[in-house]
C-alpha atoms as one frame of an Amber mdcrd trajectory, in Angstrom:
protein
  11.425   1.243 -11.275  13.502  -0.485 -13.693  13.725  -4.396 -13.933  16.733
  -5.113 -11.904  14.804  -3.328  -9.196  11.829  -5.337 -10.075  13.049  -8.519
 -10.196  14.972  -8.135  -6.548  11.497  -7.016  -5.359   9.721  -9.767  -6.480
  12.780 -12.277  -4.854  11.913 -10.593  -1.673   8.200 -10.765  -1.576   7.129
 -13.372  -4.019   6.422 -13.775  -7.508   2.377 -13.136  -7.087   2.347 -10.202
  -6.406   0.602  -7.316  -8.298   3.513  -5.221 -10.684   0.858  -2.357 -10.793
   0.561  -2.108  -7.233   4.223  -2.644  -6.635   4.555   0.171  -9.321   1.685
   2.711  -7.128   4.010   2.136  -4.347   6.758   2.955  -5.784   6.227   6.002
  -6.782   4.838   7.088  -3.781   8.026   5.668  -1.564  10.709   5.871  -4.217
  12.637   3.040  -2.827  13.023  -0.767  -3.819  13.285  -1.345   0.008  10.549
   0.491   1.204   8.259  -0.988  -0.988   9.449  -4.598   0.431   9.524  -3.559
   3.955   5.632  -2.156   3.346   4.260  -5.532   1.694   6.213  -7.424   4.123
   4.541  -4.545   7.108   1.074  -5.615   6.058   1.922  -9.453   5.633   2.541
  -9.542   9.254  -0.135  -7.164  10.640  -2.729  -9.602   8.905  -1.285 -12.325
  10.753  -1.419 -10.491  13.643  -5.299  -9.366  13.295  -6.270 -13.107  13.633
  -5.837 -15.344  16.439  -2.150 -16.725  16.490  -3.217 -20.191  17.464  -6.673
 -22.004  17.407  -7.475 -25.555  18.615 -10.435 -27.384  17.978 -10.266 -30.020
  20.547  -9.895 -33.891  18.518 -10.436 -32.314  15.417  -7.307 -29.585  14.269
  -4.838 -27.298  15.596  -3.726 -24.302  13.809  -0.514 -22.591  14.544   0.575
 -19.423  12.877   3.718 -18.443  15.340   6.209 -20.060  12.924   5.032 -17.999
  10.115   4.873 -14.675  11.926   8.534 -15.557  12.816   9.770 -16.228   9.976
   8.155 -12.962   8.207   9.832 -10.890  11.485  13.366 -12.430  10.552  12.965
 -11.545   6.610  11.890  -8.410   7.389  15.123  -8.255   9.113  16.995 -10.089
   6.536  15.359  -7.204   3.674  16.760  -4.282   6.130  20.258  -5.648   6.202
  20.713  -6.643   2.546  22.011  -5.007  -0.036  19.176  -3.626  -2.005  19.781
  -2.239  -5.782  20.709   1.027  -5.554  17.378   3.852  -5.497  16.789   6.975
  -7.185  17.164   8.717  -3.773  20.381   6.904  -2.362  22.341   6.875  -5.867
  25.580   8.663  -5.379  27.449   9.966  -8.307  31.235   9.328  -7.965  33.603
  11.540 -10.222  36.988  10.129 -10.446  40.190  12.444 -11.736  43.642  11.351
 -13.203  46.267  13.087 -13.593  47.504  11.928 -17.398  51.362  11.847 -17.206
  53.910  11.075 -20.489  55.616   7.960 -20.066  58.707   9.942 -21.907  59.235
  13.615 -21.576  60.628  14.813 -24.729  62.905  17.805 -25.155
């Protein structure tokens, strides 16, 4: 992973997060994008593993359906955006011209 990819990782999921282990995963999924859709994966599955929304009556109310949201619509957002380009998905294009005299000379 070089540092462009790096730093557009770390826009996507936050500064705080581990470089080794975004480094593990990325050499097992060799893509920028995977990685983020992974950490993003397992953001939202521990929201989901506790209770949504708990009340203690008078006291507090907890409510975690804004923040599962909002990780469902980057998720999204990380899908549709333009990611730096991966080993895997880099295309090579080769480009001809056809040199031409401005004169011809006789």
């Amino acid at each position: 992973m070089d540092e462009f990819q790096r730093s557009w990782l770390l826009a996507q999921i936050g500064p705080d997060t581990d470089p080794a282990d975004l480094e593990r995963r990325f050499f097992r999924l060799r893509s920028v994008r995977a990685v983020a859709l992974e950490v993003l994966g397992e953001r939202r599955a521990k929201l989901l593993a506790d209770p949504l929304k708990v009340t203690v009556d008078g006291v507090v109310t907890m409510d975690l359906q804004e923040n599962l949201r909002g990780i469902e619509r980057h998720i999204e957002a990380v899908r549709q955006a333009s990611a730096p380009q991966d080993e895997d998905e880099a295309s090579e294009t080769l480009a001809v011209a056809r040199l031409v005299p401005t004169r011809r000379y006789r």
